[in-house]
DRENDO-1510 file (C-alpha; in Angstrom, 1 decimal, always signed):
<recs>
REC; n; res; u; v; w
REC; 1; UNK; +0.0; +0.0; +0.0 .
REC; 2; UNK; +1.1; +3.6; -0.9 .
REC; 3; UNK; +1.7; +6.2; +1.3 .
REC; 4; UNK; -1.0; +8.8; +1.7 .
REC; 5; UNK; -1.2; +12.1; +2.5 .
REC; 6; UNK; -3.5; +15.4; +2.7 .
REC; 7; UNK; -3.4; +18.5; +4.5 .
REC; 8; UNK; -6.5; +20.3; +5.3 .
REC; 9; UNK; -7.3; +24.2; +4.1 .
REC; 10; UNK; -9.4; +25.9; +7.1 .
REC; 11; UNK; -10.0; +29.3; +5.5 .
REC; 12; UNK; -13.7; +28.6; +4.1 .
REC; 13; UNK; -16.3; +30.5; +5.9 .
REC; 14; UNK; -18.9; +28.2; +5.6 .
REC; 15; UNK; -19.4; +24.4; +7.0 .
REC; 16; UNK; -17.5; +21.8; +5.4 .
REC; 17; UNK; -17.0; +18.2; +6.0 .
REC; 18; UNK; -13.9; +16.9; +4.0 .
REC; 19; UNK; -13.3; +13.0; +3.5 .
REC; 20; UNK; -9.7; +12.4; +4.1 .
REC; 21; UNK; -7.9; +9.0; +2.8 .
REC; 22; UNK; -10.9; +7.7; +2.2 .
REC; 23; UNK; -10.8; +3.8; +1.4 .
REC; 24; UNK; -7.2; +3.1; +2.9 .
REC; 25; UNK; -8.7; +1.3; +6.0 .
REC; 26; UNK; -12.3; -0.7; +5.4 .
REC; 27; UNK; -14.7; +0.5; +7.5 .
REC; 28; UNK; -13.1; +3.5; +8.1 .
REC; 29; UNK; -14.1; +7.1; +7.1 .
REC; 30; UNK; -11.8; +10.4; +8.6 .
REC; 31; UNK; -13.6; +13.4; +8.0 .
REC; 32; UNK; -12.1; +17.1; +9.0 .
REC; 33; UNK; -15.5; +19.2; +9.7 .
REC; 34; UNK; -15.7; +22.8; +10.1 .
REC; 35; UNK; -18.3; +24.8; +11.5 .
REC; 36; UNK; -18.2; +28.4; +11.8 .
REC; 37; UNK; -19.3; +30.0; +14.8 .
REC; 38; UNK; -23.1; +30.4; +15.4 .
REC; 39; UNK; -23.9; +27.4; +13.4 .
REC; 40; UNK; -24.4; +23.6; +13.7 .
REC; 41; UNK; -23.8; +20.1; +12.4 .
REC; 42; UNK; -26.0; +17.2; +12.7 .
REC; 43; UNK; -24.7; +13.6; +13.4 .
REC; 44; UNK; -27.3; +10.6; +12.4 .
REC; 45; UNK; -27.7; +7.4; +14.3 .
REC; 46; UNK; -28.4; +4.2; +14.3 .
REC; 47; UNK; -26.6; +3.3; +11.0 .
REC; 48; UNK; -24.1; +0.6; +12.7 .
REC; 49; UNK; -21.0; +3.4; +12.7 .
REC; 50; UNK; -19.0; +4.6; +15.9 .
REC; 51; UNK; -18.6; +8.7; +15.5 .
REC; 52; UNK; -15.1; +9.4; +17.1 .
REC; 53; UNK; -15.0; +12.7; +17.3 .
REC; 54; UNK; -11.8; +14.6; +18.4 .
REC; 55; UNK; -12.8; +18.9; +19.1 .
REC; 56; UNK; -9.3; +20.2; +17.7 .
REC; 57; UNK; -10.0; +23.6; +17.9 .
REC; 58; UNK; -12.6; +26.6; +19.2 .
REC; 59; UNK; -15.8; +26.3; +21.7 .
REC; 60; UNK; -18.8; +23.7; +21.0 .
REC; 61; UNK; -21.7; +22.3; +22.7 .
REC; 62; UNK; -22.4; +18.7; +21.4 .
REC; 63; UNK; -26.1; +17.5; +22.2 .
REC; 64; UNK; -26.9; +13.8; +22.8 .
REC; 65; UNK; -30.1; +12.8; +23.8 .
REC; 66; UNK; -31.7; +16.5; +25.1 .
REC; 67; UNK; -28.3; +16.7; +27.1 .
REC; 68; UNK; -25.4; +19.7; +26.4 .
REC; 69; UNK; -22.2; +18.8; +27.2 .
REC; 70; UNK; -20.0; +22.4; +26.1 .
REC; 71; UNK; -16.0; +22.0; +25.3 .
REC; 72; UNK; -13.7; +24.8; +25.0 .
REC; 73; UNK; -10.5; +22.5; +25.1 .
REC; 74; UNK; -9.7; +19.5; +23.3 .
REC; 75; UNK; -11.7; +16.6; +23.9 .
REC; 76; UNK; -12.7; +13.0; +22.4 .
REC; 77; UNK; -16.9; +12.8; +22.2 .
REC; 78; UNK; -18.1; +9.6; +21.0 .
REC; 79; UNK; -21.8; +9.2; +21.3 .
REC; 80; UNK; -23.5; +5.8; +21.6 .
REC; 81; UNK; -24.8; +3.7; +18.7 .
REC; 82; UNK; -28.1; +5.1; +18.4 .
REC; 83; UNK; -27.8; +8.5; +19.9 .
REC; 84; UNK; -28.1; +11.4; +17.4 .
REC; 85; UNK; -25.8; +14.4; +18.2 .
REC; 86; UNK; -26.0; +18.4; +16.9 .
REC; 87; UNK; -22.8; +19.9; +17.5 .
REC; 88; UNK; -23.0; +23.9; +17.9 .
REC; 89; UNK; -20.0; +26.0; +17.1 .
REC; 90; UNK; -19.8; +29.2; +19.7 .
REC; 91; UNK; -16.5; +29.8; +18.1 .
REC; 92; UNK; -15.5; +28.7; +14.6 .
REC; 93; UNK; -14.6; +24.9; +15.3 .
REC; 94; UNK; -12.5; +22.1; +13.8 .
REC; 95; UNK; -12.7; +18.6; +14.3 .
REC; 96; UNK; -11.7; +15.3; +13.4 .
REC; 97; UNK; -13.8; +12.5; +12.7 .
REC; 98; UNK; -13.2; +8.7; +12.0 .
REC; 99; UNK; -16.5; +7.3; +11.0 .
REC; 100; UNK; -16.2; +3.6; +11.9 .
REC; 101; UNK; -18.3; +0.6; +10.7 .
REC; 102; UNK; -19.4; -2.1; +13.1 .
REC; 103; UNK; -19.3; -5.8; +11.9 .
REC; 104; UNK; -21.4; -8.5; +13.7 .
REC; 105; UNK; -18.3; -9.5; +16.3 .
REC; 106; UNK; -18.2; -5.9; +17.1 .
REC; 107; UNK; -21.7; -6.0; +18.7 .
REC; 108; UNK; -20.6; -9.3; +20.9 .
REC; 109; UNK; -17.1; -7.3; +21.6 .
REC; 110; UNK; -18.6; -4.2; +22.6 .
REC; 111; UNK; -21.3; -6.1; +25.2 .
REC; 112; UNK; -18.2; -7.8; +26.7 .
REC; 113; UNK; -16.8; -4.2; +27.1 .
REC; 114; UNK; -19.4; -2.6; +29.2 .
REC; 115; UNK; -19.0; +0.7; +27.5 .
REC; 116; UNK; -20.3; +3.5; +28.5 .
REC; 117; UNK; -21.7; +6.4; +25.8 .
REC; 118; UNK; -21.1; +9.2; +25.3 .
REC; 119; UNK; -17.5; +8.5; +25.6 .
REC; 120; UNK; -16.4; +11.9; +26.9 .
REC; 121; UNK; -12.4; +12.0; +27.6 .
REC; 122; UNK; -10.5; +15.3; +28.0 .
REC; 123; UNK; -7.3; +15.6; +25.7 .
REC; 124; UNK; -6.3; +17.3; +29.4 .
REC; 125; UNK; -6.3; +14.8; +31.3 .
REC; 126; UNK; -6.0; +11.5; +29.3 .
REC; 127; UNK; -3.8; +9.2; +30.8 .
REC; 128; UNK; -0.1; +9.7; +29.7 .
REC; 129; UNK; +2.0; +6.3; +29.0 .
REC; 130; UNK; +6.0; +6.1; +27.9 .
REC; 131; UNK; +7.2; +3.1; +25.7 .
REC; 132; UNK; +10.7; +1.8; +23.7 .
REC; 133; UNK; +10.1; +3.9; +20.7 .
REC; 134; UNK; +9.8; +7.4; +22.7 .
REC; 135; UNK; +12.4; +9.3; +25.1 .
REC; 136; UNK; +11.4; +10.6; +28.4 .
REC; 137; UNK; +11.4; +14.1; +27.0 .
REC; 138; UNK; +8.1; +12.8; +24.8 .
REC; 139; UNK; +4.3; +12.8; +26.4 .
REC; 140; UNK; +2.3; +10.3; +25.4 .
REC; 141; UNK; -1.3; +10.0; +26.0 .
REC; 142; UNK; -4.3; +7.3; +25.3 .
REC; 143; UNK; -6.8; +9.0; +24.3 .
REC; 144; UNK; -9.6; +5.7; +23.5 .
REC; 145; UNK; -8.5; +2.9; +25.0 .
REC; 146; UNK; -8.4; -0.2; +23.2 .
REC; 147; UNK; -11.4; -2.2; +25.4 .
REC; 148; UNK; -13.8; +1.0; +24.7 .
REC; 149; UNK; -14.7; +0.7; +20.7 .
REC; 150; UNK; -14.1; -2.8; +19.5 .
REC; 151; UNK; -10.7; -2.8; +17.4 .
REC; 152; UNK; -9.7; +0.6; +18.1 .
REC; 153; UNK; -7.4; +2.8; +20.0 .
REC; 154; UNK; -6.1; +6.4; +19.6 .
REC; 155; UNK; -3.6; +8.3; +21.6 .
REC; 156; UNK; -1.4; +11.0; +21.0 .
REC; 157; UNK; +2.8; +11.9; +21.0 .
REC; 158; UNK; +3.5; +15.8; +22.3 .
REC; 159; UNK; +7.0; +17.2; +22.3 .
REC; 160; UNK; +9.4; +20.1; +20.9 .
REC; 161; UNK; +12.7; +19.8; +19.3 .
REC; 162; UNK; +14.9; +18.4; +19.0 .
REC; 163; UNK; +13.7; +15.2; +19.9 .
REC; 164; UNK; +12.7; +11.6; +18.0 .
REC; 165; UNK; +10.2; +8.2; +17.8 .
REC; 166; UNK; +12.7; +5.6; +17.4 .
REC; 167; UNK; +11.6; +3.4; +13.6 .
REC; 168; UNK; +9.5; +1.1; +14.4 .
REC; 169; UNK; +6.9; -1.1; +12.7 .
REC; 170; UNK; +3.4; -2.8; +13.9 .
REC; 171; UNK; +2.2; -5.8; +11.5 .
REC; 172; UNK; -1.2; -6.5; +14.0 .
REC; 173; UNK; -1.9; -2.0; +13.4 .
REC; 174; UNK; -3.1; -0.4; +10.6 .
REC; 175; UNK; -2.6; +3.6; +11.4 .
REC; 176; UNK; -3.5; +6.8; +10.7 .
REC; 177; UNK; -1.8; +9.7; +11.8 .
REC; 178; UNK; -3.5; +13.1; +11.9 .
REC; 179; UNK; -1.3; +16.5; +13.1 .
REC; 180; UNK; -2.6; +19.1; +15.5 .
REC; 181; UNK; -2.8; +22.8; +13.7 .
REC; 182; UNK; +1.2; +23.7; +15.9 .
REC; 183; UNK; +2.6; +20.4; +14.1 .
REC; 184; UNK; +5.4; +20.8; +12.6 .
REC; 185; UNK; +7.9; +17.4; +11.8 .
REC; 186; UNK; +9.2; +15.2; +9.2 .
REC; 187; UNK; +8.1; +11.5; +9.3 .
REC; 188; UNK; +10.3; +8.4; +8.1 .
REC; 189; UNK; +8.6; +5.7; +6.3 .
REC; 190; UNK; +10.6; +2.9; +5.3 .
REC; 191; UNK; +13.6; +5.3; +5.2 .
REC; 192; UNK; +11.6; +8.1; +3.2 .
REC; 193; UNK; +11.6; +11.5; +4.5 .
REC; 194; UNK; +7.9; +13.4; +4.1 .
REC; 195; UNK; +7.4; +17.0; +6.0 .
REC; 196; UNK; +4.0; +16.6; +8.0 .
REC; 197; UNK; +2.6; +20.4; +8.9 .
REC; 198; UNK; -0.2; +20.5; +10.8 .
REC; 199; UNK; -4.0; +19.5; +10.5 .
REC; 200; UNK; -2.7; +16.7; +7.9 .
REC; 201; UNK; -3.7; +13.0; +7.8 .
REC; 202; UNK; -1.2; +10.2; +6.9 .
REC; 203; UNK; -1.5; +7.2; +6.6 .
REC; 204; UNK; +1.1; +4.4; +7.7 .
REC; 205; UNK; +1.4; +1.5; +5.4 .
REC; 206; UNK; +0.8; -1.8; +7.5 .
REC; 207; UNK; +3.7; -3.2; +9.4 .
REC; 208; UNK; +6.1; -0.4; +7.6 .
REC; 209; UNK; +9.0; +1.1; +9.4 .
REC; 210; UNK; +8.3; +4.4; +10.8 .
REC; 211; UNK; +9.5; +6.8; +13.2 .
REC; 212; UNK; +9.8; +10.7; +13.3 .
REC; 213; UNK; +12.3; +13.5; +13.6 .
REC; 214; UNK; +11.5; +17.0; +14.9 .
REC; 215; UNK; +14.1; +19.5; +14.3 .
REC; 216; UNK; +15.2; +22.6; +17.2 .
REC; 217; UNK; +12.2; +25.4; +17.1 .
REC; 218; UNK; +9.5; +22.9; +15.7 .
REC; 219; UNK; +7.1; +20.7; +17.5 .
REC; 220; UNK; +5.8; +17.1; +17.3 .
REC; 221; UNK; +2.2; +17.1; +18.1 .
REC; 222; UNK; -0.3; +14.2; +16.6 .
REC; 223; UNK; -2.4; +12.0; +16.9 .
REC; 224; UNK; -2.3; +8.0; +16.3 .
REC; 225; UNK; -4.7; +6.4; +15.2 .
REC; 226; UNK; -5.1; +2.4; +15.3 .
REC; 227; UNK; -7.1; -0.1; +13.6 .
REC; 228; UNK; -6.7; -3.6; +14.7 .
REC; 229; UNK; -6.1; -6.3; +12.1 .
REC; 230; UNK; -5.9; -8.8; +14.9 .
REC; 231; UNK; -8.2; -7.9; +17.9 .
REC; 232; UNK; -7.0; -10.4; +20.2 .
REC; 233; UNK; -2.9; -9.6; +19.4 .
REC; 234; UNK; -3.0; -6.0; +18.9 .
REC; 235; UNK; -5.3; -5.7; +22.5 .
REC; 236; UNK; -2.4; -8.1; +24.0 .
REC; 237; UNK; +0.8; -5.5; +21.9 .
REC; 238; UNK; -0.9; -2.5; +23.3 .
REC; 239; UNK; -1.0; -3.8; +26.6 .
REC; 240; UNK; +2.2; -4.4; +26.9 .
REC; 241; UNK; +4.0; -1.6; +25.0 .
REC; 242; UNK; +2.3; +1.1; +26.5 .
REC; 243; UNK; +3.1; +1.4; +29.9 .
REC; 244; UNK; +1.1; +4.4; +32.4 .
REC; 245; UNK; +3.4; +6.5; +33.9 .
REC; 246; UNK; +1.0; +7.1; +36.9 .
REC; 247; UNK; +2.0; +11.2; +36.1 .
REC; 248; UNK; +0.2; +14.1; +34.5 .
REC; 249; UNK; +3.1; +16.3; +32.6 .
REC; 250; UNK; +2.8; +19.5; +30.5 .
REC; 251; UNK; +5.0; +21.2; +28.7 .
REC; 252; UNK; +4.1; +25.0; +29.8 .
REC; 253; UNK; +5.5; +24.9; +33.3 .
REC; 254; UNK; +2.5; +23.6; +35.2 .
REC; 255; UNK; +1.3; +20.4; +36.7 .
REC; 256; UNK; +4.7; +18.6; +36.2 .
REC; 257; UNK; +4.7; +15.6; +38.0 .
REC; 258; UNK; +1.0; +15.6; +39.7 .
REC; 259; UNK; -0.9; +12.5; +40.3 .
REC; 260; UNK; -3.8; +12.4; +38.3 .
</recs>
């Protein structure tokens, strides 16, 4: 599989949802929405598809079930399988959307889980994890865990340079990565040097060699995104390679080294 890449333009003023890679992963859909402040966007349900939402920038209130629940940080919002949510912009909002099919071991997967929806984790305070591939300089966060939606995870890498994410590859993980508007890096892929800036979505060819390099002045900022070819395996890899650190760091000065 090629490597694919695209890079989101955020000066319309009008809504816009934008398919992004789409057909590199079955069953899965990213979308970048915008919705300019004052105005709203209107989620179906019932149709068999996990919304993960990710609020990358600007104030919103998303509505599930006669309920508000109002943002104005980042946050992961994933409504149940047959609630409808209306997002409203108070600012002019971005987010990031993987639109993901269910298959009939899903539903048995997801009773086993014990789930509960809407899914509502701050980017804030999502529980930060170190592993081989990252130095301690790095912080690392899991933003979905991977016993929440069946064969799915996300989390995210922070850091400024210079720093690195050692090459490594993932065989049981098909992966997208999408950058946060201050991201600024080059990624390697099998050796291959691409620039990522920010609010782009790339996607990792299966099992590939990758890693990333961000120079002094830039930052490393993105998400990862994980697909799980083997449910069972890839639950068992995450496990094991991502390891809580039990702390709550931040790179502007505050909260180093607190408990959550």
């Amino acid at each position: 599989m090629e490597i694919l890449m695209e890079t989101i333009q955020t000066q319309a003023r009008q809504n816009q949802s934008v398919v992004m890679c789409n057909d590199v992963i079955k069953g899965a859909a990213p979308y970048h929405h915008a919705i300019i402040a004052g105005s709203s966007m209107d989620f179906a349900s019932g149709i068999g598809k996990h919304h993960i939402m990710t609020l990358i920038q600007g104030t919103a209130v998303f509505t599930v079930e006669g309920k508000d629940y109002r943002f104005n940080e980042r946050v992961i919002f994933i409504p149940g399988l047959e609630q409808k949510m209306v997002i409203k912009a108070e600012t002019d909002v971005q987010l990031m959307e993987i639109l993901l099919e269910m298959t009939a071991d899903d539903y048995e997967d997801l009773k086993s889980f014990n789930a509960e929806f809407p899914y509502i984790q701050l980017y804030s305070t999502s529980k930060q994890y170190t592993d081989r591939a990252k130095t301690q300089k790095t912080i690392n966060r899991i933003m979905v865990e991977q016993r929440h939606v069946p064969r799915f995870a996300m989390g995210s890498v922070e850091s400024y340079g210079p720093d690195y994410v050692k090459p490594h590859g993932h065989p049981l993980l098909d992966q997208f990565f999408f950058s946060f508007p201050e991201n600024h890096m080059t990624v390697l892929i099998e050796n291959e040097r691409i620039h990522m800036p920010g609010n782009t979505l790339l996607y990792i060819p299966l099992g590939s060699d990758h890693g990333v390099d961000v120079q002094e002045g830039e930052v490393m900022h993105y998400t990862w995104i994980d697909f799980m070819v083997d449910r069972e395996k890839a639950t068992a890899l995450l496990d094991k390679g991502h390891v809580p650190t039990g702390l709550m760091r931040s790179f502007n000065g505050e909260d180093k080294n607190r408990k959550p």
